[in-house]
C-alpha positions in Angstrom: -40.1 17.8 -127.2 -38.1 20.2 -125.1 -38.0 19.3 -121.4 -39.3 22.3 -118.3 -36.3 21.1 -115.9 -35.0 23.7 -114.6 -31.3 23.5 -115.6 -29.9 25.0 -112.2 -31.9 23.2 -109.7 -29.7 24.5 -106.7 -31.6 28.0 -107.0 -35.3 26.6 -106.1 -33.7 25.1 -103.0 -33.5 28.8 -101.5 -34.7 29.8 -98.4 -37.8 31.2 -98.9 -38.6 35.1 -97.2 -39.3 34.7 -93.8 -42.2 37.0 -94.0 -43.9 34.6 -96.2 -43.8 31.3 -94.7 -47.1 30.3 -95.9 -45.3 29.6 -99.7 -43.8 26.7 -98.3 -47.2 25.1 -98.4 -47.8 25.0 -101.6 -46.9 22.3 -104.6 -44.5 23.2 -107.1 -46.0 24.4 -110.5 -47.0 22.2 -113.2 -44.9 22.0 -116.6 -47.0 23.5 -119.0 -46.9 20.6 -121.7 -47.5 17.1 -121.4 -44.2 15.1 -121.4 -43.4 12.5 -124.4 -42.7 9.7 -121.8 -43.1 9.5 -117.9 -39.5 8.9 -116.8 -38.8 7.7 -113.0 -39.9 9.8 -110.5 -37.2 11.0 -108.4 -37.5 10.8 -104.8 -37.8 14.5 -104.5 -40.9 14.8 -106.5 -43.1 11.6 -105.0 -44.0 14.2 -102.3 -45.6 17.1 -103.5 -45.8 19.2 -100.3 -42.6 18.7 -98.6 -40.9 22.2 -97.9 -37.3 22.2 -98.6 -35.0 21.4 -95.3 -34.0 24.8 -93.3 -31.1 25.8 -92.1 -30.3 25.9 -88.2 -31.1 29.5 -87.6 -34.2 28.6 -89.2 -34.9 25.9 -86.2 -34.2 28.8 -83.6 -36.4 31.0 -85.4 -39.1 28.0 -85.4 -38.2 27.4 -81.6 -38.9 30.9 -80.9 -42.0 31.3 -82.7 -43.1 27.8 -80.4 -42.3 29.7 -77.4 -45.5 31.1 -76.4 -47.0 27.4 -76.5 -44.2 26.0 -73.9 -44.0 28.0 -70.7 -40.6 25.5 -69.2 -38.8 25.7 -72.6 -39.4 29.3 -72.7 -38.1 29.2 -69.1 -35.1 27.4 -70.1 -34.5 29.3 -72.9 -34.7 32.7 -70.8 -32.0 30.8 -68.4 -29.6 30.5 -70.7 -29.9 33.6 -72.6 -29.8 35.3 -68.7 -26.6 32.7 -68.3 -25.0 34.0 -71.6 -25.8 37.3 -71.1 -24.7 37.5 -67.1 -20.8 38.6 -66.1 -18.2 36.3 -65.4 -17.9 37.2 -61.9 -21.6 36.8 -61.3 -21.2 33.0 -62.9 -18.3 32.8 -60.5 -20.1 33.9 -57.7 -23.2 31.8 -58.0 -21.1 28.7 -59.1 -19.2 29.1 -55.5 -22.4 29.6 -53.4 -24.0 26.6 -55.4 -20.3 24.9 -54.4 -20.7 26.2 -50.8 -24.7 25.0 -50.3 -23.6 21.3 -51.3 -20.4 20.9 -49.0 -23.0 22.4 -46.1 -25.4 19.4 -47.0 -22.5 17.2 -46.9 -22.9 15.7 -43.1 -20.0 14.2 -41.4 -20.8 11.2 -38.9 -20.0 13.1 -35.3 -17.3 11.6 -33.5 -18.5 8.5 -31.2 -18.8 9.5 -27.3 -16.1 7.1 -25.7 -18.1 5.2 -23.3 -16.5 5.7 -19.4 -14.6 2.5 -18.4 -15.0 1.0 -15.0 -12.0 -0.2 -13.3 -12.5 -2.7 -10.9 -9.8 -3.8 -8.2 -9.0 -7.1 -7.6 -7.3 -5.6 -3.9 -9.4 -6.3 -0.4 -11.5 -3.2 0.1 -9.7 -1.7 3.5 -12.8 0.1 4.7 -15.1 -3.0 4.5 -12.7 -4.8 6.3 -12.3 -2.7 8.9 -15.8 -2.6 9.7 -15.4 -6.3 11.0 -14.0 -4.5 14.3 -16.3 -2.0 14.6 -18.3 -4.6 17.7 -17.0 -4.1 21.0 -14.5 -6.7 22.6 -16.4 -9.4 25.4 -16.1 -8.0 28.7 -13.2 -9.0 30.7 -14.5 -12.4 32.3 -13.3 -15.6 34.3 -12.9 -17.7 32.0 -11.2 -21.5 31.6 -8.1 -21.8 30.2 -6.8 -24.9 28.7 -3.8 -26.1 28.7 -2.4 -25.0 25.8 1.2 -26.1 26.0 0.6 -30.2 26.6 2.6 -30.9 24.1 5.2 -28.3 24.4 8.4 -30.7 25.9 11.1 -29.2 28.4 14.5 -31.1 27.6 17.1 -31.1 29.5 19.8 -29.3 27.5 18.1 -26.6 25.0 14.5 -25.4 26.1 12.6 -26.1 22.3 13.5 -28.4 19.8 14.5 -26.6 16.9 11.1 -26.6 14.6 12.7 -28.3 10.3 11.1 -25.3 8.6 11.7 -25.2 4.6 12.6 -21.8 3.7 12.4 -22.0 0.4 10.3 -19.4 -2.0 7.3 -21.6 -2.4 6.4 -21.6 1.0 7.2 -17.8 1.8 4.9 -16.8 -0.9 2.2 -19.1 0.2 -1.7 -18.0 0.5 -1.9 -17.2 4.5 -3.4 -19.3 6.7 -7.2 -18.5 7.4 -6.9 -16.8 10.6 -9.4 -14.4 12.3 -8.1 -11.4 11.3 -9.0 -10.3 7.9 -6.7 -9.7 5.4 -5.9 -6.3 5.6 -2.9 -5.5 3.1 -1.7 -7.0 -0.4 1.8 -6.1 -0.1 4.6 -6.9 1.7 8.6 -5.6 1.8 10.5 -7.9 -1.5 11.0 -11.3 0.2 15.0 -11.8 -0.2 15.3 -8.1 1.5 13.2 -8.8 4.7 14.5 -12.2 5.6 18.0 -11.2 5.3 17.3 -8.8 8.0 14.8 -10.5 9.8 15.1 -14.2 10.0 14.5 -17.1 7.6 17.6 -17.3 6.0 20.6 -15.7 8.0 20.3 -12.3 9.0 22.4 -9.3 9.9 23.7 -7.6 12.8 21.1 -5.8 14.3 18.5 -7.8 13.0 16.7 -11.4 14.2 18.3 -13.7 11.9 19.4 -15.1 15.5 15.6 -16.5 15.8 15.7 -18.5 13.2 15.1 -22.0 13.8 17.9 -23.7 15.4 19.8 -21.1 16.2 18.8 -19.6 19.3 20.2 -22.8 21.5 24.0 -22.5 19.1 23.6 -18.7 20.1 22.6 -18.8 23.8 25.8 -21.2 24.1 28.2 -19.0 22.1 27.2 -15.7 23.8 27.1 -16.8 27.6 24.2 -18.1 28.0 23.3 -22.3 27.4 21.0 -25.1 28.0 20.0 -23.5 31.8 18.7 -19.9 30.5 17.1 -21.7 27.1 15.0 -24.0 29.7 14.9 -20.8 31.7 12.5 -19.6 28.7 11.0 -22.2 27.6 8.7 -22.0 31.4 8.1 -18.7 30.9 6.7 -19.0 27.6 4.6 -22.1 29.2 3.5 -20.0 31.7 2.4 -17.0 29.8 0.6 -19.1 27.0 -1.4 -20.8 30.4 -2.4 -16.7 30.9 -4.0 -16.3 27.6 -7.6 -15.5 27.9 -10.2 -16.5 25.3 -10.7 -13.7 23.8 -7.1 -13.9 22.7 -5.0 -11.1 24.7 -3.6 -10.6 28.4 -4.7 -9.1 31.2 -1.8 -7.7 34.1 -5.1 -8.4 36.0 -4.1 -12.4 36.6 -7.4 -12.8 39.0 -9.5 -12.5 35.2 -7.9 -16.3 34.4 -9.6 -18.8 35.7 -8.1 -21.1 38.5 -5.1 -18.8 38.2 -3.9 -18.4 41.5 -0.5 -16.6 41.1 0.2 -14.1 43.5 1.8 -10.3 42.6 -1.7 -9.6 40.1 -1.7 -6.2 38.7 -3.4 -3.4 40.1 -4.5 0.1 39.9 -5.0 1.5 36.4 -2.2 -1.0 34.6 -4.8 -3.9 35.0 -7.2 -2.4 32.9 -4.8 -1.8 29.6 -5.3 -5.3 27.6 -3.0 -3.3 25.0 0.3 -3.3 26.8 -0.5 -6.7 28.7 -0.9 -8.4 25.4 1.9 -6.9 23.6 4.2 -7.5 26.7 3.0 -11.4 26.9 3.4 -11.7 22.7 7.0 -10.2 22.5 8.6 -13.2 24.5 7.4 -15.5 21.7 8.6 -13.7 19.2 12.2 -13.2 20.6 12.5 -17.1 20.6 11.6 -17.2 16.8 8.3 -18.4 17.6 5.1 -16.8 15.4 2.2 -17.7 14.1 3.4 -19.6 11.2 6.4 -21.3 12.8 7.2 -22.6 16.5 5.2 -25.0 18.9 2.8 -22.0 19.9 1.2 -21.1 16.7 -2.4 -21.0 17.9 -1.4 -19.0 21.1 0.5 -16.4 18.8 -2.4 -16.4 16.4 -4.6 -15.2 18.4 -2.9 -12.8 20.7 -1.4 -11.0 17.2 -5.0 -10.8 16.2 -6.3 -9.1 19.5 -3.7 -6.5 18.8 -4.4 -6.1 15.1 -8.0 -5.9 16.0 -7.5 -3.0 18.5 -5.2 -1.0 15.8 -7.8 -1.2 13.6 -10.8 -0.6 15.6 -9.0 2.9 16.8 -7.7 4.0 13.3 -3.8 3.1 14.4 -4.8 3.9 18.4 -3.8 0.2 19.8 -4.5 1.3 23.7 -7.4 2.0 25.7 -8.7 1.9 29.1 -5.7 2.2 31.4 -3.1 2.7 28.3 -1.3 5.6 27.0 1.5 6.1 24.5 4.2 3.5 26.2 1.1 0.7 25.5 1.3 2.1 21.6 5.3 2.1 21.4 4.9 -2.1 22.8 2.5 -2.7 20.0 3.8 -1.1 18.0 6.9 -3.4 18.5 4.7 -6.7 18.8 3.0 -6.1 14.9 6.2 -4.8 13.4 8.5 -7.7 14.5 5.7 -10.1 13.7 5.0 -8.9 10.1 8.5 -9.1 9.5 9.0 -12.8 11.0 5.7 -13.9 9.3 5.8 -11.5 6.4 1.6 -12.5 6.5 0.1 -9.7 4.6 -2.7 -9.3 6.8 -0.4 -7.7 9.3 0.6 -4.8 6.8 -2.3 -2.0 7.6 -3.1 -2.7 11.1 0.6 -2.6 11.8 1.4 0.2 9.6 -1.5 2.2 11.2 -0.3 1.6 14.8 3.0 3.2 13.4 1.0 6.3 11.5 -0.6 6.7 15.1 3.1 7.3 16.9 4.3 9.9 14.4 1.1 11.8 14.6 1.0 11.8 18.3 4.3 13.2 18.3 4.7 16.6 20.4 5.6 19.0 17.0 7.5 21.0 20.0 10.0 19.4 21.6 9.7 15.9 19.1 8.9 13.4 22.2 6.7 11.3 23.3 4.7 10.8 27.0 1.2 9.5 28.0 -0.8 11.1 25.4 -1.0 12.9 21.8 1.3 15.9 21.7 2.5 16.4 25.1 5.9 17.4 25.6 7.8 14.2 25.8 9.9 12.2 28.2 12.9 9.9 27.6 11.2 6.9 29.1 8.0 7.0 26.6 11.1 8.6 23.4 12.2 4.7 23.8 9.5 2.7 23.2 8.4 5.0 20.5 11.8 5.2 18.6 12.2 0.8 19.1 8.6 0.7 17.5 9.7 3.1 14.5 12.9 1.2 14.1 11.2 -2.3 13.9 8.8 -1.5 11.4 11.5 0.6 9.2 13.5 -2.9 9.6 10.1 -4.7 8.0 9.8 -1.8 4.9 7.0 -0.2 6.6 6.3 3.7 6.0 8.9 5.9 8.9 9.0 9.5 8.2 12.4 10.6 8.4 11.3 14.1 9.7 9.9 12.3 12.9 13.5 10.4 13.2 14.9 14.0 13.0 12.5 15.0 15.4 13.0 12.3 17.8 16.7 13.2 17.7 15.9 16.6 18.5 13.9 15.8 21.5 17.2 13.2 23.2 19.6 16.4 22.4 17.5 18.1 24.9 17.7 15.7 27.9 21.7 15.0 27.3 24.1 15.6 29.5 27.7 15.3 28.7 27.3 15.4 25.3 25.1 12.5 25.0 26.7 10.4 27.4 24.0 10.7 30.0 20.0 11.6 29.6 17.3 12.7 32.2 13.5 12.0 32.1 12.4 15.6 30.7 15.7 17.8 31.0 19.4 17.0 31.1 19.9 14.5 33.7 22.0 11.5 34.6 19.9 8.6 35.7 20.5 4.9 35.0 17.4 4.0 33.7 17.1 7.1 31.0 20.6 6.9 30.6 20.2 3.4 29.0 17.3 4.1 27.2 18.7 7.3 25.8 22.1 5.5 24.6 20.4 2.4 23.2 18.8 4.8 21.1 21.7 6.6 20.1 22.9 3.1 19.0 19.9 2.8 16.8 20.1 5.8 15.2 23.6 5.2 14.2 26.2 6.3 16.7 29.2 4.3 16.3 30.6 1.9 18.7 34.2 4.3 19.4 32.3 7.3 20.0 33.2 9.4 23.4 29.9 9.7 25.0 28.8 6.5 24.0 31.8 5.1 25.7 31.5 7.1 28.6 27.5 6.6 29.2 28.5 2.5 29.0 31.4 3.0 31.8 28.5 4.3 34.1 26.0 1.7 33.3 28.5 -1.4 33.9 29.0 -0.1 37.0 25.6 0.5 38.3 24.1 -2.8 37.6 22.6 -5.5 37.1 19.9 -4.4 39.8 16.4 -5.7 40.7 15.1 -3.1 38.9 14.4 -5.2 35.6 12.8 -1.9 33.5 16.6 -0.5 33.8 18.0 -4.4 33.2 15.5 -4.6 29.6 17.5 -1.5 28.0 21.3 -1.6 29.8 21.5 -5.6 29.2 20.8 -5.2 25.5 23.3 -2.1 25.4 26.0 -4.3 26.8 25.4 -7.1 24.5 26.0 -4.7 21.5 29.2 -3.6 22.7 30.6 -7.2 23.4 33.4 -7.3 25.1 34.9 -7.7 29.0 32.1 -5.4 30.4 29.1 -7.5 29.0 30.8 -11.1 29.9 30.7 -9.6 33.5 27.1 -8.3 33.4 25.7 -11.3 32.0 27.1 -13.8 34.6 25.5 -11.4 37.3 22.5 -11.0 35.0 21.7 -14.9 34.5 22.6 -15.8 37.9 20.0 -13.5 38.6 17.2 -14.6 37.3 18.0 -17.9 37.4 17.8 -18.1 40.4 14.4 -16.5 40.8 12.5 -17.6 38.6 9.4 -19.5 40.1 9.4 -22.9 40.1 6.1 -24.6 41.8 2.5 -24.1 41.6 0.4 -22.4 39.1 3.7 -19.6 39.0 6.0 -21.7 37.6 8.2 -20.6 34.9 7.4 -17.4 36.5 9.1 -14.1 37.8 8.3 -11.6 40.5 9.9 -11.6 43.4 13.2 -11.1 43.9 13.3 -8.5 40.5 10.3 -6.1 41.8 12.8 -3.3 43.1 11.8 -1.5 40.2 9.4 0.5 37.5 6.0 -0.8 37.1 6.7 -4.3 38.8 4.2 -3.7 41.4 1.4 -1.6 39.2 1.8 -3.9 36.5 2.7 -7.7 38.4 4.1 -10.7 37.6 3.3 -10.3 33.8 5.2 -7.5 33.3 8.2 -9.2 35.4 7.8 -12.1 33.6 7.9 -10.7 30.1 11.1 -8.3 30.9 12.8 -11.3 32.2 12.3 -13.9 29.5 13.6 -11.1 26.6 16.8 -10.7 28.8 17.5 -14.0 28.8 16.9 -14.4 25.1 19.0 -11.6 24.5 21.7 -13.7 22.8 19.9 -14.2 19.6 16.8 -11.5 20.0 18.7 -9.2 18.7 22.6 -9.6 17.1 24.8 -7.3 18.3 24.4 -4.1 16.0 28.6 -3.5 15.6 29.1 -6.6 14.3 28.1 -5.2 11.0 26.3 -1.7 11.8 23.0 -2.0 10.4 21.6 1.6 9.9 19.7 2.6 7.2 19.6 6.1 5.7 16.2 7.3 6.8 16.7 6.1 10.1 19.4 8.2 11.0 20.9 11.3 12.8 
């Protein structure tokens, strides 16, 4: 029996038309004869209905015959036919703007706001401070004074026996003592620079290394002056520490100390300026090496120092009040600025350093001097005390404007004569007591010890005096000193024997001076205070001051 296989299978496998897609349901046909024997089925035939597998344009054709069923595969397929279909530079210009959107969702963290820093200064607040003197001073009372210098021992050859004080870093840099004046500054001039000027360690001409301890007696006796005129001083400082009221200053008005009965008080308007009284009755101390840190009157020092710091501050650098004016400013000036440098106590800084701000403002921006108040045109006498006070604070690093020093200069080149060799009060003159004023500042400011008018202006002062007039004695003595030689030898034998000799000796005046040395300014107005304090710094001149040519000490700034 013949078998119906088809011999070339491969043809029935063809696609059917697609616009009869129905066929593909339907079962192959039936061989028309009954086969001999049923061979194995293949695989093929075991399932009657299964169409023949399609090709895969025949799946897209199937996928888009499904369409209308699926709305978000049709959607999809419309994408990508829109996608194949679009330009290039259309793809390229949405495929930046998709690039674009995401690096604008992309957020950087903002940069962190630095948070302010406060910086908080370990340095005394000035203006608090200050505030501690903004209650007036007690009213000028009789009070009772103790006796203060008990202890304080006359000897028979030196006046003071030396004080052993260590010099050594430690104790310079040491917390100061808790006094009543608050602690006004944080700095102070570099320690080795300041003492070798000043005093601790040896000093230079010009400067107070002579008041170092144990050297005012070897000086005194070297320079003319000995055991007499050191026990000389050593009263008068006694007597003036016995003065001291309680609130801490001086009063030219003696009758305001209790059971004081000295004779020669101050009067008129001098008796009211506690400024200049204190400063005058403080300076004495400090010529004999004696401050609040060092010396037998610490306490009195202490609080005489403070009465004047307290008034600088309390005025704004304005150390004078009631019956003061400029010459009370150019003393306290002087009393703070040595002070600070002998001490080198901190505290002192601003108060003194304000007294000295106060001089240059009040300086007349005419002429360049100095007289009773603020800006007047100047006169020699007031010049001096104003140009000492600058010079001792630019010896203790304090703040001197040069163009004030210029100024200053300015103002003495208008009340020469002679070249320089003789001054006048407000115009050229040639009177002793301006004379010596004017050349002592001429030394200061760096004239040299062979210069002609210099020499000239000394020939006229060595033979005017000594006199009784001790205002002209202060400034000519101190002159001669600096220029050494046969002239001051002669003036200070006539100078000592002259005060030697007068100086009080009994009673509550003792250690005194006044009479005998009231011939000239300001004794009388003023009293036995202010002859008291002029005499004890003459007689100290051997070491208050080393002689300036020995080794010209003129700084820069402080110059012609």
């Amino acid at each position: 029996m013949s078998s119906q296989i088809d011999p070339d299978p491969v043809k029935k496998s063809v696609r059917p038309p697609a616009a009869q897609p129905a066929a593909a349901g339907k079962p192959p046909a039936k061989p028309a004869g009954k086969p001999a024997a049923t061979p194995p089925k293949p695989a093929a035939a075991a399932k009657p209905a299964t169409p023949p597998k399609r090709s895969e344009p025949q799946k897209a054709g199937a996928a888009h015959e499904a369409a209308p069923s699926d709305p978000e595969s049709g959607a999809d397929s419309l994408g990508r036919q829109a996608v194949r279909q679009a330009p290039a530079w259309a793809v390229s210009m949405l495929v930046h703007v998709v690039a674009l959107l995401a690096m604008a969702l992309i957020v950087n963290e903002p940069p962190k706001k630095e948070t302010p820093r406060v910086i908080t200064s370990n340095a005394p607040e000035v203006e608090d401070e200050f505030n501690e003197f903004e209650e007036e001073l007690p009213e000028q009372e009789k009070v009772e004074t103790s006796d203060v210098t008990a202890d304080v021992t006359v000897t028979t050859e030196v006046a003071v026996t030396p004080v052993e004080v260590v010099t050594n870093a430690t104790d310079i840099d040491a917390a100061p003592l808790a006094v009543e004046f608050t602690d006004f500054g944080t700095e102070t001039a570099p320690t080795s620079d300041m003492m070798s000027t000043f005093g601790a360690i040896g000093g230079k001409g010009g400067g107070m290394g002579g008041r170092q301890p144990g050297q005012p007696g070897k000086l005194a006796a070297a320079g003319g002056g000995g055991g007499d005129t050191e026990q000389a001083v050593d009263r008068a400082l006694k007597w003036l520490a016995l003065h001291q009221l309680s609130d801490g200053g001086w009063s030219f008005d003696l009758a305001l100390c209790q059971g004081c009965d000295c004779s020669a008080a101050g009067k008129g308007g001098h008796a009211a300026d506690r400024c200049a009284a204190t400063a005058m009755a403080i300076l004495p101390f400090l010529g004999r090496g004696f401050t609040h840190r060092e010396g037998p009157y610490k306490p009195t020092v202490e609080r005489g120092i403070s009465f004047l710091a307290q008034l600088a501050v309390k005025g704004n650098g304005k150390a004078y009040g009631a019956g003061g004016s400029l010459y009370s400013q150019g003393l306290a000036g002087i009393a703070l600025s040595e002070c600070y440098a002998m001490s080198q106590d901190n505290r002192l800084a601003v108060p003194t350093q304000l007294a000295l701000n106060f001089i240059m403002e009040a300086q007349d921006p005419v002429g360049g001097g100095w007289r009773y108040q603020p800006k007047q045109p100047g006169d020699t006498s007031a010049v001096g005390w104003q140009i000492m006070a600058l010079k001792s604070g630019n010896m203790a690093y304090l703040q001197v404007n040069p163009l004030t020093v210029k100024k200053a200069v300015d103002f003495l080149n208008s009340v020469q004569d002679e070249d320089g060799a003789y001054y006048g009060y407000t115009g050229p003159g040639r009177e002793k007591t301006t004379t010596a004023v004017g050349l002592l500042c001429r030394m200061y400011l760096g004239w040299k010890k062979d210069n002609p008018a210099l020499q000239r202006g000394v020939a006229l002062l060595a033979k005017t005096g000594p006199t009784k007039d001790l205002y002209f004695d202060y400034y000519a003595t101190q002159i001669m000193h600096h220029m050494e030689g046969e002239m001051w030898i002669a003036w200070n034998e006539k100078m000592k024997e002259m005060l030697l000799k007068n100086q009080a000796t009994s009673g509550h005046e003792a250690g005194s001076w006044h009479e005998g040395v009231n011939g000239g300014h300001g004794a009388d107005s003023a009293g036995r205070l202010y002859c008291t304090s002029l005499s004890t710094m003459i007689l100290e001149v051997y070491y208050r001051h080393l002689p300036i040519y020995r080794n010209q000490s003129v700084d820069e700034e402080f110059k012609e």
